[in-house]
C-alpha positions as CSV (number, residue, x, y, z in Angstrom):
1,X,112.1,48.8,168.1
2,X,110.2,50.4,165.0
3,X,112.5,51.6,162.4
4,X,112.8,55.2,161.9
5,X,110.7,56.5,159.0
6,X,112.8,59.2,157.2
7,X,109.9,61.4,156.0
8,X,109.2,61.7,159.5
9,X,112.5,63.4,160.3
10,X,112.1,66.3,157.6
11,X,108.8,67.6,158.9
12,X,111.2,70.5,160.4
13,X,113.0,70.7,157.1
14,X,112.0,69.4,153.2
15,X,109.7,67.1,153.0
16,X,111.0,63.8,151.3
17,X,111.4,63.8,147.6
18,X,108.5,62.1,145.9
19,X,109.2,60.0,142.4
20,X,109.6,62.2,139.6
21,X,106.6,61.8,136.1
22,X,107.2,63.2,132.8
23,X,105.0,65.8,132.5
24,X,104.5,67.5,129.0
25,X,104.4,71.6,129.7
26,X,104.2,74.6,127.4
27,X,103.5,78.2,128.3
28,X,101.8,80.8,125.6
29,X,100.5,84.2,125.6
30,X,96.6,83.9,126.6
31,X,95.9,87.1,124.1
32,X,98.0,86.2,121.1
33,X,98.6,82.4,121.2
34,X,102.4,83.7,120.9
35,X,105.4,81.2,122.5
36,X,106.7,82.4,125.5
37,X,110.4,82.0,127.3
38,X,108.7,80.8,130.9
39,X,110.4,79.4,134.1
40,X,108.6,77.2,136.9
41,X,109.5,77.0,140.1
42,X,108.1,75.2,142.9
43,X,106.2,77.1,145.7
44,X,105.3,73.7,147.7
45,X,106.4,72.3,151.0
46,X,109.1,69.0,148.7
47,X,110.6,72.3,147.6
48,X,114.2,71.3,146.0
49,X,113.7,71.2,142.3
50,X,115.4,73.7,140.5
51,X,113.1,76.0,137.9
52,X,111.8,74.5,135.0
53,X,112.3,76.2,131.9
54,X,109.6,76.0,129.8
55,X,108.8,77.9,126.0
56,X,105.7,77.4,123.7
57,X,106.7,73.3,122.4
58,X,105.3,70.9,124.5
59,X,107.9,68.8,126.2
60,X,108.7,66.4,128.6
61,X,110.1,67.0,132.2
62,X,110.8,65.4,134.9
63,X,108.6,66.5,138.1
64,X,108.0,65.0,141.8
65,X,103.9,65.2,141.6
66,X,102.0,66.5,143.0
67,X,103.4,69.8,142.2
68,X,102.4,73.7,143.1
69,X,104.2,75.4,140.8
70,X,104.5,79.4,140.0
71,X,104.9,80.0,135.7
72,X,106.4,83.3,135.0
73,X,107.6,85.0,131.9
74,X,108.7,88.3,131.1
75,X,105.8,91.1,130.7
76,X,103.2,88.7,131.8
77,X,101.6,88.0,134.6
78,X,102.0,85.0,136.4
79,X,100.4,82.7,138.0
80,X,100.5,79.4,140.3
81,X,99.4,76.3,139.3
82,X,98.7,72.6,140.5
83,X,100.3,69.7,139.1
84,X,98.3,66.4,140.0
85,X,98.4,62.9,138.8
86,X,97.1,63.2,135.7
87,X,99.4,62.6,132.6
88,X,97.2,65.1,130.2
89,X,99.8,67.3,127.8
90,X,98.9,70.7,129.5
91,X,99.4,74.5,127.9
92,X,99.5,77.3,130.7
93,X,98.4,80.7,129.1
94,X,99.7,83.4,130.6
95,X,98.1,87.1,130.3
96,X,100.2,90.2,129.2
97,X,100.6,92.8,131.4
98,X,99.7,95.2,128.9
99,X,96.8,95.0,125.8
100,X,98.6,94.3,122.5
101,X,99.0,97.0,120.7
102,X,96.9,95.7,117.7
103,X,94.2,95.4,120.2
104,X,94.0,98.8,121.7
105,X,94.4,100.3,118.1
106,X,91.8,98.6,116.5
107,X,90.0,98.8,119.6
108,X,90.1,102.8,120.2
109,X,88.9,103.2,116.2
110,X,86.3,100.7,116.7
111,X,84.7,103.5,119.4
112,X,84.0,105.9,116.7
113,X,82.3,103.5,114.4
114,X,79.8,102.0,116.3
115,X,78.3,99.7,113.3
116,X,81.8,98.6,111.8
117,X,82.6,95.2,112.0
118,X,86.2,93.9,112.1
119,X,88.3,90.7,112.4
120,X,91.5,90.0,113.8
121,X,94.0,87.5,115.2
122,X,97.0,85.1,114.9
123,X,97.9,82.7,112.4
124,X,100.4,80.3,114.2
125,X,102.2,76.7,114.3
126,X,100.1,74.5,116.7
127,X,102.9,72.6,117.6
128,X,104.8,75.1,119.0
129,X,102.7,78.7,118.6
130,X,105.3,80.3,116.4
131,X,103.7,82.8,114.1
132,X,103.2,81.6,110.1
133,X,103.5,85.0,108.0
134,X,102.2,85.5,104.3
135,X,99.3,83.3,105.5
136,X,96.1,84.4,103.8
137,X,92.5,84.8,105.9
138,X,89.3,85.0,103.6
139,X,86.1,86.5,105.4
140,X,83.0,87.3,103.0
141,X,85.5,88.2,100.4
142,X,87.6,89.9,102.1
143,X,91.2,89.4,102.1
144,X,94.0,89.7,104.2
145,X,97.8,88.4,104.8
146,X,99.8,88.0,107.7
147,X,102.6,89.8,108.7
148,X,106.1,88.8,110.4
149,X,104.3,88.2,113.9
150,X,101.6,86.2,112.4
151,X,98.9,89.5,112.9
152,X,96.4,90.4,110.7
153,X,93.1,92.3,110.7
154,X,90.3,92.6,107.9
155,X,87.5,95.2,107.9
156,X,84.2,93.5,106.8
157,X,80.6,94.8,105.9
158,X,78.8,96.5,108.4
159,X,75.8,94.5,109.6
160,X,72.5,95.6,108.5
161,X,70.3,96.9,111.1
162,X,67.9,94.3,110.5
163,X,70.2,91.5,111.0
164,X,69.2,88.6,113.2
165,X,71.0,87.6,116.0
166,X,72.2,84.0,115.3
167,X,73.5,85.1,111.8
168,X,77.1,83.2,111.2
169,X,79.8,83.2,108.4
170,X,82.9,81.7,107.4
171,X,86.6,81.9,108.1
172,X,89.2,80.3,105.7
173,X,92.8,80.3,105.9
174,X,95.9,79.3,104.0
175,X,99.5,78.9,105.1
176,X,102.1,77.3,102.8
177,X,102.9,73.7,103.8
178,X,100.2,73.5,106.6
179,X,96.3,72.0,105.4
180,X,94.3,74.8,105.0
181,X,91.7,75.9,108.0
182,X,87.8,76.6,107.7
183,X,86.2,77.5,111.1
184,X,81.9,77.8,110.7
185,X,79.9,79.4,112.5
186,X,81.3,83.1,113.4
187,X,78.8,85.4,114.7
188,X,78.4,88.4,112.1
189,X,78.1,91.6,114.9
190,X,79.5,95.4,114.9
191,X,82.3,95.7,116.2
192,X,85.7,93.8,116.9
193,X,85.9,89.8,116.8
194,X,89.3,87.9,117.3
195,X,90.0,84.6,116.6
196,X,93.3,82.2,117.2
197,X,93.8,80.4,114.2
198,X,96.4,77.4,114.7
199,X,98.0,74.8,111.6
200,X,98.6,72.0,111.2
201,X,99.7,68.8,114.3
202,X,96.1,67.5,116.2
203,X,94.1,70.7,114.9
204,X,91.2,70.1,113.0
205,X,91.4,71.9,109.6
206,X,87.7,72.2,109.0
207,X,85.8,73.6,112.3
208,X,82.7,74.8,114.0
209,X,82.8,77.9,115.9
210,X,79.9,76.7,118.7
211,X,77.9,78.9,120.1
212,X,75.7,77.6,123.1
213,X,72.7,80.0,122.9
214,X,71.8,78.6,119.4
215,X,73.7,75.0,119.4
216,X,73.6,73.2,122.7
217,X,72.2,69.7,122.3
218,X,69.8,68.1,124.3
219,X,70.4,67.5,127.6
220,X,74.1,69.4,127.7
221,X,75.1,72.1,130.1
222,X,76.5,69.7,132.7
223,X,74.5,68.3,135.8
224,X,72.6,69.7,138.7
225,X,74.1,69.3,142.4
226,X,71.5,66.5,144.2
227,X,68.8,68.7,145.9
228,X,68.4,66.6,148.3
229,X,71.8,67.5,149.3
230,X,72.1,70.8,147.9
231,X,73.5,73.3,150.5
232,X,71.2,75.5,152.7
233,X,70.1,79.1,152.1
234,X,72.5,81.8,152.9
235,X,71.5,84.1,155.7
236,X,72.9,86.6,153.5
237,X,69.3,89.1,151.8
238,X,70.6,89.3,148.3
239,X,68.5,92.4,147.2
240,X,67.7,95.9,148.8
241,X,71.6,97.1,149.0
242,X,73.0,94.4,150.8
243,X,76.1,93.8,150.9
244,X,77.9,90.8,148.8
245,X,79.2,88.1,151.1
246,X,83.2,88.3,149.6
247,X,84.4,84.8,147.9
248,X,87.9,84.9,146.6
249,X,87.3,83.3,143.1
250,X,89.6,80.9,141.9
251,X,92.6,81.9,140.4
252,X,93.2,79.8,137.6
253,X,91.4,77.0,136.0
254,X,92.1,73.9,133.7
255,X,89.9,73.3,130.8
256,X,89.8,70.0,128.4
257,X,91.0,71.0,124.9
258,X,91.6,68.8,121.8
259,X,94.6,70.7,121.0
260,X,98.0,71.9,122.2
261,X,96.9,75.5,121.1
262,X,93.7,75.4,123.2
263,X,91.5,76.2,120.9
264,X,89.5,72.7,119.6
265,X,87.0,72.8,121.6
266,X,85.9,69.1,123.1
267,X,83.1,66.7,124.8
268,X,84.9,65.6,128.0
269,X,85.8,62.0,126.5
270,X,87.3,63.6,123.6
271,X,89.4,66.1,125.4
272,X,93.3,64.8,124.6
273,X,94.8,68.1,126.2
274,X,94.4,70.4,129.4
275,X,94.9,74.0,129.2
276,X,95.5,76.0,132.3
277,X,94.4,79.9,132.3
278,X,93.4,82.7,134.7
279,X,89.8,82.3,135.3
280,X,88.8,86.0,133.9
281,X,90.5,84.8,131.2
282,X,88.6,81.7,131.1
283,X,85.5,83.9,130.9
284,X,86.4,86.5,128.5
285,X,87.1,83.8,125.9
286,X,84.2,81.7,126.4
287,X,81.4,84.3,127.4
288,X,81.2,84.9,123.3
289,X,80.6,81.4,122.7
290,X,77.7,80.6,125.4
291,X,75.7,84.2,125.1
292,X,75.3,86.3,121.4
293,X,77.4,88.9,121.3
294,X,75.6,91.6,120.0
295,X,72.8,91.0,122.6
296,X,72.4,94.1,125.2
297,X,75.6,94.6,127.6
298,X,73.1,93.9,130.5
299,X,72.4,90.5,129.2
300,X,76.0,90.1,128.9
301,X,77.3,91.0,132.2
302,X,74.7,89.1,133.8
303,X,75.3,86.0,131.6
304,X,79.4,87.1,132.6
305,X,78.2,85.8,136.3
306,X,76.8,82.6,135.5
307,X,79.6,81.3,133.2
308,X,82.0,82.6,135.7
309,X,80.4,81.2,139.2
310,X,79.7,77.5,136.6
311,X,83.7,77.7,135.5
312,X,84.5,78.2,139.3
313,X,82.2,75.0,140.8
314,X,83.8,73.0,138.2
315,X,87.2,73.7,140.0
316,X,86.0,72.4,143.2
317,X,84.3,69.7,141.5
318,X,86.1,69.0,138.8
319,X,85.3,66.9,135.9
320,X,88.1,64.3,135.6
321,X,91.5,64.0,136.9
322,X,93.5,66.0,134.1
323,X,90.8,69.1,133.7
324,X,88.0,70.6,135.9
325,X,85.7,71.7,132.8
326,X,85.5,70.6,129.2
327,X,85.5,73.3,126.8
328,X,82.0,72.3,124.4
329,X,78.5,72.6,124.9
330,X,78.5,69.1,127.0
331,X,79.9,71.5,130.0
332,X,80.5,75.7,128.6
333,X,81.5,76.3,125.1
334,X,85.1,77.9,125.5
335,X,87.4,78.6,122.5
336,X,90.3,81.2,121.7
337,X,88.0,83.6,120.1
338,X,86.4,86.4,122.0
339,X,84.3,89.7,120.9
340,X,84.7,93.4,122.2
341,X,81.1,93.1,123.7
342,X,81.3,90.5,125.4
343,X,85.0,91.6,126.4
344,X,84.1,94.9,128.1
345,X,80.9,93.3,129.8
346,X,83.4,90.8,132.0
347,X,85.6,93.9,132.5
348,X,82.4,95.6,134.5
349,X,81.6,92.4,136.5
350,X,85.7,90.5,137.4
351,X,85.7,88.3,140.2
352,X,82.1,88.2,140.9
353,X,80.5,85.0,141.4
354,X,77.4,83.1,142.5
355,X,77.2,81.1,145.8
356,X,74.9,79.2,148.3
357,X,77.3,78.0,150.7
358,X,79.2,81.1,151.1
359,X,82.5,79.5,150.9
360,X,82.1,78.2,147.3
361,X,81.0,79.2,144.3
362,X,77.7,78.1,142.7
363,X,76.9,76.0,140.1
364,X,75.1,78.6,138.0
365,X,73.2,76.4,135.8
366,X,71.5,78.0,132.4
367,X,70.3,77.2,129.2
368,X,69.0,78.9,126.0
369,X,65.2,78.9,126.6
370,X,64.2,77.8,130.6
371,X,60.2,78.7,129.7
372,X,58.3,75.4,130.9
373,X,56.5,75.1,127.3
374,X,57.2,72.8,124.4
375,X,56.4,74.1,121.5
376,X,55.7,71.4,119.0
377,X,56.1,73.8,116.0
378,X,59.7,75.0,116.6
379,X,61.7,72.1,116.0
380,X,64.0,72.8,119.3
381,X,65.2,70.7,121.7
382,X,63.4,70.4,124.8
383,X,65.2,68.9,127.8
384,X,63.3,69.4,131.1
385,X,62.6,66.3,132.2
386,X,59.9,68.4,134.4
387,X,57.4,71.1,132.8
388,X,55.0,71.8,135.3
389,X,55.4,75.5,135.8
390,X,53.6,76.0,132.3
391,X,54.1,78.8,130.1
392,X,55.2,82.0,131.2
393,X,57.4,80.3,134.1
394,X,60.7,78.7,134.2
395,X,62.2,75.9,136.8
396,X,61.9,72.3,136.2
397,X,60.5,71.7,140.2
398,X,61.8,67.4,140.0
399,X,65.3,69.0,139.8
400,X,65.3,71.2,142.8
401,X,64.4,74.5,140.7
402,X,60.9,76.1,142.1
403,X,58.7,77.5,139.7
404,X,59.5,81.6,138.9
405,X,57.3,83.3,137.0
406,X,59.3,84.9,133.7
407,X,57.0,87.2,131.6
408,X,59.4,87.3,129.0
409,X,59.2,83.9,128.5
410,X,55.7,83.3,127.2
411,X,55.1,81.9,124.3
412,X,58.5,80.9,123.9
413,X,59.4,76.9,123.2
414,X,61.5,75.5,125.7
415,X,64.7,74.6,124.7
416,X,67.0,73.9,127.3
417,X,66.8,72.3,130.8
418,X,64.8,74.9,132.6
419,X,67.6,74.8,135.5
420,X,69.0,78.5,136.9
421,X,68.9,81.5,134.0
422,X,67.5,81.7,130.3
423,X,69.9,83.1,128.2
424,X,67.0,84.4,125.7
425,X,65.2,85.8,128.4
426,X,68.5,87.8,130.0
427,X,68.5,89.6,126.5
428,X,64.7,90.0,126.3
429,X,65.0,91.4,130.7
430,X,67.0,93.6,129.3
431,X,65.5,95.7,126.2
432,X,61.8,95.2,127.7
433,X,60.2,98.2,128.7
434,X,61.6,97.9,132.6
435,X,65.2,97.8,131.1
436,X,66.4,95.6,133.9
437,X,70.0,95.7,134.9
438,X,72.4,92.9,135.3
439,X,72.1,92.7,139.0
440,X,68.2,92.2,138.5
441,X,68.6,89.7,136.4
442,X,70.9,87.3,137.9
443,X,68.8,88.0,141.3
444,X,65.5,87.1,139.1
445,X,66.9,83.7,138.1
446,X,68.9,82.8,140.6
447,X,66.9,84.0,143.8
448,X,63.8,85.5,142.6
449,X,65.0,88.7,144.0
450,X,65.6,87.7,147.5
451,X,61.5,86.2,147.6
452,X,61.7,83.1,149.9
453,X,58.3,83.0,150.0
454,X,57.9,82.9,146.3
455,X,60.3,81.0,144.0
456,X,63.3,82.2,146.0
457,X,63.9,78.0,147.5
458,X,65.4,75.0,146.4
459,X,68.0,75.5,144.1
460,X,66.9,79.2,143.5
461,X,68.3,80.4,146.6
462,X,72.2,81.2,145.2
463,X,73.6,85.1,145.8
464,X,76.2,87.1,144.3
465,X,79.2,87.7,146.1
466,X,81.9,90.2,146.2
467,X,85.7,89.5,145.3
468,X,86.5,93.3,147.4
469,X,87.6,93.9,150.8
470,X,88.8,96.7,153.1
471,X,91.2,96.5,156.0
472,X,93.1,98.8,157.8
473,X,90.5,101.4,158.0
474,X,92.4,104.8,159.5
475,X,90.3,108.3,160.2
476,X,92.4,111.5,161.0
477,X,91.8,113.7,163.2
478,X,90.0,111.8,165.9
479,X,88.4,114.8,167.0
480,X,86.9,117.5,164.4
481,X,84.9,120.7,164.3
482,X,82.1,120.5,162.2
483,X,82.3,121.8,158.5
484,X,86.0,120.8,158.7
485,X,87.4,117.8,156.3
486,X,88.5,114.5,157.7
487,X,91.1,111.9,156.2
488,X,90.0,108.5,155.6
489,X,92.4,105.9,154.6
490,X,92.5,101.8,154.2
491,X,93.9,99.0,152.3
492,X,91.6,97.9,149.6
493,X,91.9,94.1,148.5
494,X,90.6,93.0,145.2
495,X,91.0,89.1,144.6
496,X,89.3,89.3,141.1
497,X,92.7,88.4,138.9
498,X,91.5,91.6,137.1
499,X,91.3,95.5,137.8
500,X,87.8,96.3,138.7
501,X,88.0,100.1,137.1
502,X,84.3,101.1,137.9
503,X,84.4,100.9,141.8
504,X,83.3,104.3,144.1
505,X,84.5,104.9,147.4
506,X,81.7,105.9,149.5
507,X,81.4,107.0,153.7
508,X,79.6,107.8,156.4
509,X,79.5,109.3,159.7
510,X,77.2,107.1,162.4
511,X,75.7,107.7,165.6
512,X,73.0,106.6,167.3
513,X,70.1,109.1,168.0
514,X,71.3,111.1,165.0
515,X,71.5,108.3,162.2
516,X,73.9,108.4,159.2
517,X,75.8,111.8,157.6
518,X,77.1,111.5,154.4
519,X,79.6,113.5,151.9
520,X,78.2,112.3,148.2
521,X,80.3,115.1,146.6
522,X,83.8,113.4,148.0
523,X,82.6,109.6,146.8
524,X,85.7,108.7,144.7
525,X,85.9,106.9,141.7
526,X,88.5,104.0,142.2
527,X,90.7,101.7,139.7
528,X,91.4,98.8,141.6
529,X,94.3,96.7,140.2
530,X,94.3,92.8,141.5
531,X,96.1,92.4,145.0
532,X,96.4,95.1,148.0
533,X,95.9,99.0,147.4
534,X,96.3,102.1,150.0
535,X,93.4,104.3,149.2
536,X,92.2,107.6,150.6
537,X,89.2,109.8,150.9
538,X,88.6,113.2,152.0
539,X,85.3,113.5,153.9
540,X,83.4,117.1,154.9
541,X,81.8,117.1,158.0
542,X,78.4,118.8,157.0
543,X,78.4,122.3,159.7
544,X,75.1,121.1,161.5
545,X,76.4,118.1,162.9
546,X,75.7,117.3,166.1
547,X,78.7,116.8,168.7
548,X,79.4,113.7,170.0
549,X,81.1,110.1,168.9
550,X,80.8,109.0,165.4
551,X,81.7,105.4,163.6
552,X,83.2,106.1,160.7
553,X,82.0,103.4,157.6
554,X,84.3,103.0,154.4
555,X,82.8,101.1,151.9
556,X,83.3,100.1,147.9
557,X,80.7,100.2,145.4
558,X,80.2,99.2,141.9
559,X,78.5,101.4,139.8
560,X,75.9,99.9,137.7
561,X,74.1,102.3,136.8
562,X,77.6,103.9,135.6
563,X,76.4,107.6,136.7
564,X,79.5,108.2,138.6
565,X,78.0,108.6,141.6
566,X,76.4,106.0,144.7
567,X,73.1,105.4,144.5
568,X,70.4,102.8,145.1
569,X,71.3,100.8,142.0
570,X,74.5,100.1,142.9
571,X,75.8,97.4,144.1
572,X,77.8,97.3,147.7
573,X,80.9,95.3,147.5
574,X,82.8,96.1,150.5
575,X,82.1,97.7,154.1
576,X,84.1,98.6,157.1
577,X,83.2,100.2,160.2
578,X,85.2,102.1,162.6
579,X,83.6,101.9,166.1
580,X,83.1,105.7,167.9
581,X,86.5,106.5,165.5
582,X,85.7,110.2,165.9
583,X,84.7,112.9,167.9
584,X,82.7,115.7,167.0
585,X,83.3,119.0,169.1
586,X,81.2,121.3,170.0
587,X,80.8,124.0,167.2
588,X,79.9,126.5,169.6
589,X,83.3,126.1,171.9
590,X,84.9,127.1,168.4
591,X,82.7,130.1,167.6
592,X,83.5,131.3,171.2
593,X,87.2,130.8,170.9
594,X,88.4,128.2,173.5
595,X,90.1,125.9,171.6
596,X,93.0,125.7,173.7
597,X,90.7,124.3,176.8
598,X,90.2,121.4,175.0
């Protein structure tokens, strides 16, 4: 007789207790670097360990791998994360439920100076994220100290108008008994900048801030999927109002730092720690170090959708055991600074990725300059290994990316790998005389607006998707007069990990023979928090509508063109239909007064 395996007998109940590792865990605020009092507990099927507590020092504890584990802390927002193998020291950020107030002050006084240019952040302890006050930050001359909680804030020079781009400065800080900090390379833009700066332990004290639109090396930005066995064409028409297939993004992701403090960027060989953050998060803090801030907010948000869809691949595919994505230019740049530009154009875009598949993410491959021409004169780095498009079109064709034809790109030097979006020609898209929107221009590199029978193949054949849903769709009464006001109702799902504040409710009466009626004055503006929301509409049936059955279609928009109101430029991110949900009477029963024989 075969002995009885145990494990087998607790497939009812807990499942056997696996060996416990010594894991190293801290937990810090994800908008101030700040320490924070944290418990995890496990939300997997071994079950039985009691909560961890964890605070902002890295230390050792003793947990059965692998682990699912749920990290929450007071005022913050938690999240659920996955414990594997590796034996990488790992930092969890969590996010605040509320901005700091620093933040929004500096943030609402920013609004009336539209050329001002500010700095703030954090001066903390890597080791632990405790704040160092009286430490001094230098900017251009400028000085300022910080206080008890390690804040402090420094107005600088307004940029001139005639600025370039790409111009940088210097950041230097002093805190008694640490090594003092330089970080290079700061973008000088209007507006408000914040930066994490951590002393002392396995931070570098002299640093460059990298910014992957002007410094990416040859050949970085990660790899291509194999065309050969890249997956087929969605049968989903990306252009012309159709609706986004919906992808729940990832929640979280784990990035490869060189510090405890996540914020040394690294090459992933180099990468000593993993951090673990919510991936808007994730994007908000590295959008600012892959496109230039001060570029147009449609060249941001569309650049907000390739770094995010590129940071969510990497978590199906990750890198190495401990992370799924470095955090240089040898995969995204991604440090603890962000910018309010850059900030507000991933609060117009959250959960909103890139697919091919439609059940994973794309990788949404760019690079600075994708215009198949190598300008000798320029002295930049050229990388595709395939230029046979010629100038005036991007794609590198021996890497599964079909020739497009980009105007904008003419005459421009190649510098990049000529794979998925241009980051120079997103910004130039966007303040040439079409003034494309962001939607245009991720369809333009990433589909060739929805043209199969142009460039719109290979590798070019990825569409945006939609982290929205509707369920529980409810219309009351079934049966209304015309010109009187129906009740629409549902439960509206938003799997972003961020409120999506810029979404319209629209709806529509359908039937066939008499088409679509719609009530544009009832389309409600909607703030959408992450998770499950009731929401309601009021719609008017218009006095000349025909009796009969009706469907009854719900739907959620986003409103690029920000004009409060559905339109064609907008972009459809949920729909539900209600099959013959309501009955239209007879207006001329009414007029003759017979309701009751109804």
């Amino acid at each position: 007789m075969m002995p009885i395996n145990p494990c087998r007998i607790v497939l009812l109940a807990l499942a056997c207790a696996l060996p416990a590792h010594a894991v190293e865990l801290a937990v810090r605020d994800a908008s101030t670097g700040a320490p924070l009092d944290a418990r995890a507990s496990r939300i997997d099927a071994t079950g039985g360990d009691d909560a961890i507590v964890l605070d902002g020092l890295l230390r050792r504890h003793a947990i059965a791998l692998p682990a699912h584990l749920r990290v929450e802390a007071a005022a913050h927002r938690a999240i659920d994360i996955v414990l594997g193998d590796g034996d990488a020291p790992t930092t969890i950020l969590l996010d605040p439920l509320d901005e700091p107030a620093a933040h929004a002050r500096l943030a609402r006084r920013a609004e009336a100076m539209p050329h001002a240019r500010w700095l703030q952040g954090y001066a903390r302890a890597a080791i632990d994220g405790r704040a160092l006050a009286d430490a001094r930050v230098e900017v251009e001359g400028r000085l300022a100290t910080t206080d008890a909680s390690g804040y402090f804030e420094l107005e600088l020079d307004p940029v001139d108008a005639d600025a370039a781009a790409t111009d940088r400065t210097s950041v230097h800080a002093h805190a008694d008994g640490y090594a003092d900090v330089e970080r290079n390379g700061l973008a000088r833009i209007a507006g408000v900048q914040r930066v994490l700066l951590a002393f002392g332990e396995d931070t570098a004290a002299l640093g460059e801030i990298e910014l992957g639109a002007r410094d990416r090396p040859s050949g970085a930005a990660g790899t291509t999927a194999d065309a050969s066995t890249a997956p087929v064409r969605m049968d989903v028409p990306p252009t012309g109002g159709a609706l986004a297939p919906l992808l729940a993004p990832p929640a979280t992701i784990r990035v490869g730092y060189a510090d405890g403090a996540c914020t040394q960027s690294c090459c992933t060989g180099s990468c000593t720690h993993t951090c673990v953050l919510p991936l808007e998060t994730y994007v908000r803090r590295g959008l600012d170090s892959e496109w230039i801030a001060s570029w147009n907010a449609q060249s941001l948000r569309a650049g907000s959708i390739a770094y995010r869809s590129y940071g969510a691949w990497r978590t199906a595919h990750p890198i190495g055991a401990n992370f799924d994505i470095c955090s240089s230019a040898c995969c995204q740049v991604n440090d603890a600074g962000t910018s309010a530009s850059t900030d507000a154009a991933v609060a117009r875009t959250p959960g909103i990725l890139l697919t091919r598949s439609g059940s994973e993410a794309a990788s949404a491959e760019y690079s600075a300059e994708n215009n198949s021409w190598d300008d000798p004169g320029d002295g930049l780095s050229c990388s595709n290994s395939d230029l046979s498009c010629g100038n005036g079109f991007a794609g590198s064709p021996a890497n599964g990316w079909p020739c497009l034809a980009d105007a904008v790109g003419a005459g421009h030097g190649c510098f990049g790998h000529g794979r998925g979006m241009s980051q120079w020609g997103t910004q130039r898209w966007a303040i040439d005389a079409s003034a494309r929107r962001w939607p245009w221009i991720v369809d333009h590199y990433y589909n060739d607006n929805g043209n199969a029978g142009g460039a719109g193949t290979g590798q070019r054949t990825a569409v945006m998707t939609s982290p929205l849903s509707l369920s529980a769709v409810a219309a009351t009464p079934s049966a209304i007069a015309p010109g009187a006001t129906l009740q629409l109702s549902a439960t509206a799902g938003n799997a972003a990990g961020a409120t999506h504040a810029h979404v319209l409710v629209g709806a529509s009466l359908h039937r066939s023979g008499v088409g679509y009626v719609d009530d544009p004055a009832n389309d409600a503006p909607l703030n959408l928090p992450p998770g499950d929301q009731a929401i309601a509409r009021a719609f008017d049936v218009p006095a000349a509508t025909p009796a009969g059955a009706y469907d009854v279609l719900l739907s959620l928009y986003l409103d690029v063109d920000e004009d409060g109101a559905i339109g064609a430029g907008d972009m459809p991110l949920a729909l539900a239909t209600l099959p013959a949900a309501v009955r239209i009477l007879d207006d001329r029963i009414h007029a003759d007064g017979f309701d009751a024989a109804l």
